[in-house]
C-alpha positions in Angstrom: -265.0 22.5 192.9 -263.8 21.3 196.2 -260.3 22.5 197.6 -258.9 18.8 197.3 -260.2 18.5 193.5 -258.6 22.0 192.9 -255.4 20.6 194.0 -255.5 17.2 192.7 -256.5 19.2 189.2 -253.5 21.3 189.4 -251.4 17.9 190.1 -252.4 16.3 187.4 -251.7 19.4 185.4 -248.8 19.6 186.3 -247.9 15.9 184.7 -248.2 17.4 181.4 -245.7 20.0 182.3 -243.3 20.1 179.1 -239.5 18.7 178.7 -236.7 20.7 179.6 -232.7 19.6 180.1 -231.2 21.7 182.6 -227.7 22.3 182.6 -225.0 19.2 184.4 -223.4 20.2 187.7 -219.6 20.5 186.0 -220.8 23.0 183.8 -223.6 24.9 185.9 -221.9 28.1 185.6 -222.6 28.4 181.6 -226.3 27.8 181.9 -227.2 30.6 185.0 -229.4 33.0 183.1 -229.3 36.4 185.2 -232.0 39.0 185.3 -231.5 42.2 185.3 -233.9 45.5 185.5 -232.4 48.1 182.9 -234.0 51.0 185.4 -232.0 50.1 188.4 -228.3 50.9 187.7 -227.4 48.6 190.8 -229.0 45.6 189.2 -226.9 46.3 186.6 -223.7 46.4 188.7 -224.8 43.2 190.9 -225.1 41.6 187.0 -221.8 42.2 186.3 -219.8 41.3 189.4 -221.9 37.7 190.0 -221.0 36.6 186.4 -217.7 38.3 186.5 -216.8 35.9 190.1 -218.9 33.2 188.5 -217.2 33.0 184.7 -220.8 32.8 184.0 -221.4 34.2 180.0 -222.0 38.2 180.0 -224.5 36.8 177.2 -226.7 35.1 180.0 -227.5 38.5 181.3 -231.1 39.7 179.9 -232.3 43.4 180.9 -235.6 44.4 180.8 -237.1 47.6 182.0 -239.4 46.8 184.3 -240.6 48.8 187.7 -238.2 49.7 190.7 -240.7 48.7 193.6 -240.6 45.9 195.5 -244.0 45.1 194.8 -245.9 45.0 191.6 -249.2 44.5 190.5 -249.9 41.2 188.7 -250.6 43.5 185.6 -247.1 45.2 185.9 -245.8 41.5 186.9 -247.5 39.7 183.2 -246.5 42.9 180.9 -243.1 43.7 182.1 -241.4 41.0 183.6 -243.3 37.7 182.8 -244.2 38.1 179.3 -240.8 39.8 178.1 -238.4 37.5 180.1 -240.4 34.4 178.4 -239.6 35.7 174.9 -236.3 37.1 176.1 -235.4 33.1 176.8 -237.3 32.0 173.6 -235.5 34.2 171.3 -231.9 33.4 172.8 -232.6 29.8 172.7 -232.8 29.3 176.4 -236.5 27.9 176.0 -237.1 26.1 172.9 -241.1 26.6 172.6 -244.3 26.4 170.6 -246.5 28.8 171.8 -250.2 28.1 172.5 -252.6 30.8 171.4 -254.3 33.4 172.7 -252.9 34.6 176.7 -254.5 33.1 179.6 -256.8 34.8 182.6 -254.1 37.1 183.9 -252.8 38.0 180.4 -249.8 35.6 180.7 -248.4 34.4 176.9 -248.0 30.8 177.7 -246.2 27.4 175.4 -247.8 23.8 174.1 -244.7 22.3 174.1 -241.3 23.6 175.9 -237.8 22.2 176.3 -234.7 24.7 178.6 -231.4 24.2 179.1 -231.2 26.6 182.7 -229.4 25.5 185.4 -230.5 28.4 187.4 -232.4 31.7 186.9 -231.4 34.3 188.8 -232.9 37.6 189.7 -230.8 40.7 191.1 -231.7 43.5 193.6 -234.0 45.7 191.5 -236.3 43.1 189.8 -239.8 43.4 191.7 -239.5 40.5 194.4 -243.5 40.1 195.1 -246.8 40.3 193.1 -249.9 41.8 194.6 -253.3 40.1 194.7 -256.0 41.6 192.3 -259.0 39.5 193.2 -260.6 40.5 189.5 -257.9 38.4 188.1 -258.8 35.2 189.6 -260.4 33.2 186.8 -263.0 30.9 186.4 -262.5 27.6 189.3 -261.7 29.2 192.1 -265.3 30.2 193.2 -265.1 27.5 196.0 -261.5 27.9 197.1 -261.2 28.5 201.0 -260.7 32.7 201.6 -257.2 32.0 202.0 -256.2 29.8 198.8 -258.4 32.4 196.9 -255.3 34.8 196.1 -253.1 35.4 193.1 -250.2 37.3 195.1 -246.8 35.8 195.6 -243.0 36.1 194.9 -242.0 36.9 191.4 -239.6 34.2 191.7 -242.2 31.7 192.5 -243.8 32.0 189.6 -240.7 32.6 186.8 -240.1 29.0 188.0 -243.1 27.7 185.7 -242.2 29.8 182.7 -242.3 26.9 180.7 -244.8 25.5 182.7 -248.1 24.4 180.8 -250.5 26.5 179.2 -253.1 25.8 181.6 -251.6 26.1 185.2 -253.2 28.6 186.8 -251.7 31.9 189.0 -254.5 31.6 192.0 -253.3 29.6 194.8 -250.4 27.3 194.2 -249.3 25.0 192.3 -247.2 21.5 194.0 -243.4 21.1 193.2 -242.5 18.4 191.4 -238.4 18.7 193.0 -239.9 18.9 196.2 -238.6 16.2 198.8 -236.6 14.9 195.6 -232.9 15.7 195.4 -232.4 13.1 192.5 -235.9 13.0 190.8 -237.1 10.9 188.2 -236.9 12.4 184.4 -240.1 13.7 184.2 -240.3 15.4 187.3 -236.6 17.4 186.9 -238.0 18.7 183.7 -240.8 20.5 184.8 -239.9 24.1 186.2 -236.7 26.3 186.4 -234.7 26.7 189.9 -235.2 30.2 190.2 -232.6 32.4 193.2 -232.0 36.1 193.9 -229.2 37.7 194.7 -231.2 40.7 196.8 -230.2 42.7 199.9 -230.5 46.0 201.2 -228.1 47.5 199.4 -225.9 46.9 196.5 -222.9 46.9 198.7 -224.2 43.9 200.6 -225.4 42.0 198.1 -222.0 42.1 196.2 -220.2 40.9 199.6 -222.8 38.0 199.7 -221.6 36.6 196.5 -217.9 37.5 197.7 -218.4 35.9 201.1 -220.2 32.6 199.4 -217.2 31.9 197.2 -214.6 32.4 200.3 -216.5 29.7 202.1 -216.5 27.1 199.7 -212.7 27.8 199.1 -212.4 27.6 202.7 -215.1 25.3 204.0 -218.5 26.9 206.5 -216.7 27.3 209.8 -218.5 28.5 213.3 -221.4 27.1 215.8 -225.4 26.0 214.8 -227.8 27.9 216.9 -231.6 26.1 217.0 -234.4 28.2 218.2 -237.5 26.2 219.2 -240.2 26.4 220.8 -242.9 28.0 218.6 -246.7 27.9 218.2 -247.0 24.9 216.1 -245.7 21.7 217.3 -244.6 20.8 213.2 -242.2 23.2 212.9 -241.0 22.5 216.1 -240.5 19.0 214.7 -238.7 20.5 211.2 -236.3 22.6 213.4 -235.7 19.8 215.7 -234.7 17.5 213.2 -232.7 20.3 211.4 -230.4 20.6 214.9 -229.8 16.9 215.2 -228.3 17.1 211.5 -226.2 20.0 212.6 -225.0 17.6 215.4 -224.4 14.9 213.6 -222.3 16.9 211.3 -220.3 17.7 214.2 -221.0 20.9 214.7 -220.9 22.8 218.6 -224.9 23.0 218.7 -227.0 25.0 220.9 -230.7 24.6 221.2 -233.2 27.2 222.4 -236.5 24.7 223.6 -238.1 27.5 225.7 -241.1 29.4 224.6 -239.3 32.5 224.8 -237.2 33.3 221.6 -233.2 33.5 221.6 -232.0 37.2 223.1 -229.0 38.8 224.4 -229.1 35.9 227.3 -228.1 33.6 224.6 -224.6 32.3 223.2 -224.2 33.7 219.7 -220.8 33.6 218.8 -219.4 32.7 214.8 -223.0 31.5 213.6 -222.8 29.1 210.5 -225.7 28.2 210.8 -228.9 29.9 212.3 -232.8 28.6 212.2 -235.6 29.8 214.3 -239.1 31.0 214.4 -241.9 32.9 215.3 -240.9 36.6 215.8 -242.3 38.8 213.0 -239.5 40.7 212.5 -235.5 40.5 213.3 -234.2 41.8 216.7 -231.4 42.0 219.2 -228.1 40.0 217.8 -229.9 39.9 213.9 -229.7 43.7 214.1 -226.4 44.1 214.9 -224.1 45.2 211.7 -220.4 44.5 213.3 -221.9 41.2 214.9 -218.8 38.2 213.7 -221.0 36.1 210.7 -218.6 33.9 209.0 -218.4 33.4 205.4 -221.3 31.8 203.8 -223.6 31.4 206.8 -226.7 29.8 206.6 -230.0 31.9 208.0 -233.4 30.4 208.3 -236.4 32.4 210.4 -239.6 31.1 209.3 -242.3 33.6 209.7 -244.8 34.4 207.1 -243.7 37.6 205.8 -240.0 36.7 206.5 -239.5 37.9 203.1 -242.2 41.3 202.7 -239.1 43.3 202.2 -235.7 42.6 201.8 -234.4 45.9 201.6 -234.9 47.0 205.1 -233.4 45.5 208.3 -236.4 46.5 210.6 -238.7 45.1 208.6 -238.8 40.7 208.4 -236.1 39.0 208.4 -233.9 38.5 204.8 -232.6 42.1 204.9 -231.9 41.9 208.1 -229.7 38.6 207.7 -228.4 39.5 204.3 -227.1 42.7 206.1 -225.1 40.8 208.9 -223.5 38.8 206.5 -225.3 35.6 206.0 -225.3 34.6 202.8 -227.9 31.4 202.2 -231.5 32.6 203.6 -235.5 31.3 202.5 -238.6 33.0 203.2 -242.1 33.9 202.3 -243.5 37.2 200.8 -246.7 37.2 202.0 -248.7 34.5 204.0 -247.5 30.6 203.0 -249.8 28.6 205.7 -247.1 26.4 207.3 -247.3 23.1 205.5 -246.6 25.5 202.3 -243.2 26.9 203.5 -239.3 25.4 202.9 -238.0 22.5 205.1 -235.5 24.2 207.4 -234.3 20.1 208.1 -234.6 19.8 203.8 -233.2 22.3 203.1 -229.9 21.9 205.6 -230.0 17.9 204.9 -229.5 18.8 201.0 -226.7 21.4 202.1 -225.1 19.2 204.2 -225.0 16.4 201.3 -222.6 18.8 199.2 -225.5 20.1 197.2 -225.9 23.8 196.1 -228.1 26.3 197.5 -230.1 26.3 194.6 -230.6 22.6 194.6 -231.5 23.2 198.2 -233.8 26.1 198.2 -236.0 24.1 195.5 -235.5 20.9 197.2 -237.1 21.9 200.5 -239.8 24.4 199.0 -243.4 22.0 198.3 -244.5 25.2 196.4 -244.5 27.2 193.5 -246.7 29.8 192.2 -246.9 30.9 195.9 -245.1 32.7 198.6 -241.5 31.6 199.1 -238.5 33.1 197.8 -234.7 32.0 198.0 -231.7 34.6 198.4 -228.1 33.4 197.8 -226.0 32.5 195.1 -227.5 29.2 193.7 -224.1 27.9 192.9 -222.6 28.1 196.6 -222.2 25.2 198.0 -220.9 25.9 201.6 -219.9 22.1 202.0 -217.9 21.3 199.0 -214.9 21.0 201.4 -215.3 18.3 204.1 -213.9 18.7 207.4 -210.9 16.5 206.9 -210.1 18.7 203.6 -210.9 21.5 206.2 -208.8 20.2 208.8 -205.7 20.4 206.0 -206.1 23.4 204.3 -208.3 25.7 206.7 -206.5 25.8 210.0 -205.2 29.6 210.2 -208.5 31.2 209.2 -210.4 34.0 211.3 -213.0 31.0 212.6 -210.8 27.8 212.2 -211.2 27.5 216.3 -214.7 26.7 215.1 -213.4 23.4 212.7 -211.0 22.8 216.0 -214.8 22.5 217.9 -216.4 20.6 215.1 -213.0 18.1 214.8 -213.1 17.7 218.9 -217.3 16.6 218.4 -216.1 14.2 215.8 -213.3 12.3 218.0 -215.7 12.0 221.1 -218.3 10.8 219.1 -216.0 8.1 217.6 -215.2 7.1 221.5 -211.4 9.0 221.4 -211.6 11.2 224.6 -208.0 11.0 225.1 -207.4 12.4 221.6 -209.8 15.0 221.6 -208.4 16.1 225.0 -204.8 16.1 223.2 -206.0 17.7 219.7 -207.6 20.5 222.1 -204.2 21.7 223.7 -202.5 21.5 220.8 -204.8 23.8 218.9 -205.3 26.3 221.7 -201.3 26.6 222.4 -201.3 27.1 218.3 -203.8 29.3 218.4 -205.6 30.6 221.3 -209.3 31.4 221.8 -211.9 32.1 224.6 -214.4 28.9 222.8 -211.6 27.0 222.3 -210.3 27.5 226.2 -213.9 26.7 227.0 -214.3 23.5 225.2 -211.0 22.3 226.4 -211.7 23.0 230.0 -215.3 21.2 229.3 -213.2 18.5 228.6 -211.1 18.3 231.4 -213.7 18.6 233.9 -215.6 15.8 232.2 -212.5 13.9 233.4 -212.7 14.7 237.0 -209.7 16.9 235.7 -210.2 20.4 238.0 -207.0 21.9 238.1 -206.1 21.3 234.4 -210.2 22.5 233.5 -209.5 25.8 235.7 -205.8 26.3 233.8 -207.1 26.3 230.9 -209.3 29.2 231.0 -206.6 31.7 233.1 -206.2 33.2 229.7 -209.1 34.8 230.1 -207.6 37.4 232.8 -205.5 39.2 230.1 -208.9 39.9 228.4 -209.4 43.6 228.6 -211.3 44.6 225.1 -213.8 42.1 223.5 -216.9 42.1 221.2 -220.3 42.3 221.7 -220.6 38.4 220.2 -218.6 37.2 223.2 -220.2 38.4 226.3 -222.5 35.7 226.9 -219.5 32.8 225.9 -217.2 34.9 229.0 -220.4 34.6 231.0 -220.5 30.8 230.8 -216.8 31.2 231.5 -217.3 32.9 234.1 -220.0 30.2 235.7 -217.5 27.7 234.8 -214.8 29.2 236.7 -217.2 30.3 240.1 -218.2 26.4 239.6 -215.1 25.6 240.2 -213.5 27.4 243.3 -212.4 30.5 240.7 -215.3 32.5 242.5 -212.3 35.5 242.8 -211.5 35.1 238.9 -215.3 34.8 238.1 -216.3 37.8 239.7 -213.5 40.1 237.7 -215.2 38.6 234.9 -218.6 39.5 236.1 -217.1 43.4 236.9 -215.7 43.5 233.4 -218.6 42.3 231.7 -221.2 45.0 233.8 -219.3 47.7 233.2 -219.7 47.3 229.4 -222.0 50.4 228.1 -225.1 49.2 225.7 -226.2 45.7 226.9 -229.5 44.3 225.5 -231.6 44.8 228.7 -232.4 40.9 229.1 -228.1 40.2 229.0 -227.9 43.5 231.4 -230.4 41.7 234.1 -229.1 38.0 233.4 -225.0 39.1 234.0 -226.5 41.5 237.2 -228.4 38.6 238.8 -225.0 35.9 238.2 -223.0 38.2 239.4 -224.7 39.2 242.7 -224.6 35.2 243.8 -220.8 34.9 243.0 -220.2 38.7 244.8 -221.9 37.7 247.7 -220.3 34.1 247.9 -217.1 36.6 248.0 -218.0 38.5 250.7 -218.6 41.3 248.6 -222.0 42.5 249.8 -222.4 45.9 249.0 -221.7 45.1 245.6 -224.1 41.9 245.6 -226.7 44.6 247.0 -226.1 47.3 244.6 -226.4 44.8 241.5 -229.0 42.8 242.6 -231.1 46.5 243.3 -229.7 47.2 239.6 -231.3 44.0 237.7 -235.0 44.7 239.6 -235.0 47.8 237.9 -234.6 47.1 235.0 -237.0 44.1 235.4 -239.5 46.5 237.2 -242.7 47.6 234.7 -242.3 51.5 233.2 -244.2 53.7 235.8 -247.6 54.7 234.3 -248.6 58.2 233.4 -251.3 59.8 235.5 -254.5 60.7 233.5 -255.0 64.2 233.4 -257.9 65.2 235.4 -260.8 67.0 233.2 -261.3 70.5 234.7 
């Protein structure tokens, strides 16, 4: 059998994939089915608090004891989480079934004929989050699959999402979604699998303040900036995160774009990121890592690597932990490898967020697999743009990031051709409530109308700035540029002073601030210091010395 007629066999199998309702968006909350492993008491805890926030039904809990490690084998996967959750939902009339007989190849109990009424199924930190391959297990068909398709390992997740799937769909390789690419599908097609989410993290703690964090930002609305890092290996996914940014933009957000082959670092603005999606590094670094760094509520997180996902309980390791840890609270990735056409949309996935959808909707909108790699973390029920920015405008002005909606409001009346009123909206917010982006943007402004003196006033504030967070160096930097741009060179430099003095820079920042600041002190007359900086940044740029081999006597 060739890979295509593999493929096209599991299409057409998946045709015959058995009726099932799924709950309506109004009452969503009474038809999330939660699972829970009875061996991990913070499962339990996680259980309690999502349907607690939720109103969901205690009832829709279902515990099973099943192993604490994040992998499993695909034995452990069929006998203690596959086959019990599928009569679990049988028996409480979540699937209504007829059962087919005997178990397939991997030992899987399987149904003829299946109806469900699951809006979303979701499992919690403590249920096994990937399956590992067991090439004996591979069944008859697959002889002639390429090396790579010839695999049975894959998230937990991905699979549950066929549980009542037909008898006959197999666990090796993958098997095509039917939501895929189809936010409103035709009848037959929504009927086919269950959207499956995790609530997961690297520690109970966090996963709890995910769920808190994604209910404050749908009371509230997503506030902050979009950061797009492109610029990777494959010119695809430097199409998908492309078109991802120019939705961002369109939306209004304040945007920045990373088109280099190098990946975003300390050098970078960072500041309030809503919304996040790169690629290409293996595992998260620099501003990812940082616990205190400013996320706001409900943040979106996308890095597409192939084992994005192969923990999500450490921050060192991938990426999910690691973004789940600094707060963000929507995030996608893959457990082991997906192969690139095989992975979630970022631009799907954000397009179907951006529409007022939920994460859920999202996650299984974007995702052109099942039965494979990928795996969605977040509460399926968040939508982080149920409020639209006008609602936002009303209701969401005095919050922590609302200097972000000022930025997205300001986008909005330039784009519709009112300079004048942006200009005017601008003061008014930043004499209401001052902030270093908002002084930025409105200075932007006023230079863009040959408006110097007014541009320069507006970032003076900055001079009473004598404590500020890691998240804000680089926007003071651009300040800074700003201000030496435009005959500040004295103020600029004070800026540059305050900003290398600061202990614990990411050694890319340390060089870029040491090389800016060297031009502008020696534009000033200030050449010692010019000297001693610029001697500073080839340091740090110079390669470690080597360590002389030890002669053999």
């Amino acid at each position: 059998m060739s890979l295509n007629q593999f493929f096209l066999s599991i299409i057409g199998l998946t045709s015959l994939l058995p009726t099932c309702v799924v709950g309506q968006a109004a009452g969503e909350e009474a038809h999330v089915v939660v699972v829970v492993n009875a061996n991990d008491s913070g499962s339990t805890e996680i259980a309690k608090y999502y349907t607690e926030q939720r109103g969901i039904p205690k009832a829709n809990i279902i515990s099973l004891e099943m192993s604490t490690n994040e992998t499993v084998s695909v034995r452990e996967f069929v006998d203690t989480i596959y086959n019990p959750l599928l009569n679990a939902l049988i028996e409480k009339d979540w699937i209504r079934a007829v059962k087919a007989k005997g178990r397939d190849v991997v030992g899987r109990e399987r149904v003829s004929v299946a109806r469900h009424h699951i809006s979303y199924l979701v499992t919690t930190r403590g249920v096994p989050l990937r399956i590992a391959n067991d090439a004996t297990l591979l069944g008859a068909g697959t002889e002639q699959l390429p090396k790579q398709f010839k695999v049975n390992n894959g998230s937990v997740d991905g699979e549950l999402a066929l549980l009542a799937g037909a008898a006959n769909l197999p666990m090796a390789a993958f098997v095509p979604n039917p939501l895929f690419s189809e936010m409103v599908p035709t009848s037959s097609d929504a009927k086919r699998v269950i959207r499956v989410s995790r609530l997961d993290g690297p520690s109970v703690g966090v996963v709890k303040k995910m769920i808190a964090r994604s209910m404050q930002a749908e009371a509230e609305g997503l506030q902050g900036r979009a950061y797009f890092d492109i610029g990777g290996p494959h010119a695809k996914g430097d199409e998908w995160m492309t078109a991802a940014g120019d939705l961002a933009l369109a939306a209004y957000f304040d945007t920045d774009f990373e088109t280099t082959k190098r990946p975003m670092d300390g050098r970078d603005r960072y500041d309030a990121p809503a919304i996040y999606m790169g690629w290409y590094r293996q595992n998260a670094y620099g501003p990812w890592r940082e616990a205190k760094w400013s996320v706001p509520p409900g943040a979106i997180g996308f890095h597409l690597h192939s084992f994005s996902a192969i923990t999500v309980r450490s921050i060192s390791r991938g990426w999910l932990g690691a973004l789940v840890n600094q707060g963000y609270c929507a995030t996608v990735g893959n457990v082991y490898e997906p192969y690139l056409e095989y992975t979630h949309r970022p631009q799907m996935l954000l397009g179907a967020l951006l529409d007022g959808h939920t994460f859920g909707e999202a996650a299984m909108f974007s995702n052109p697999t099942l039965s494979w790699q990928g795996v969605a973390i977040g509460d399926p029920l968040y939508r982080p743009f149920k409020m639209g920015l006008d609602e936002q405008l009303q209701g969401s002005m005095n919050n922590t990031f609302s200097a972000y909606l000022c930025l997205r409001q300001i986008n909005r009346l330039q784009a519709e051709g009112k300079a004048d009123e942006a200009v005017a909206f601008a003061r008014r917010q930043f004499v209401r409530q001052p902030s270093l982006a908002l002084a930025y943007q409105l200075a932007k402004l006023h230079a863009a109308k040959d408006q110097r003196k007014k541009a320069v006033e507006a970032l003076k504030v900055v001079r009473y700035i004598t404590v500020f967070s890691s998240d804000e160096v680089v926007l003071i930097k651009k300040i800074a540029d700003f201000l030496n741009e435009h005959e500040e060179s004295e103020l600029a430099l004070d800026l540059y002073r305050k900003l290398i003095d600061r202990n614990r820079l990411p050694k890319a920042l340390e060089i870029s601030l040491l090389e800016g600041g060297a031009k502008i002190a020696m534009n000033q007359g200030e050449t010692a210091l010019s000297s001693a900086w610029t001697l500073s940044a080839r340091k740090l740029k110079a390669p470690p010395p080597t360590k002389a081999k030890k002669s053999k006597s």
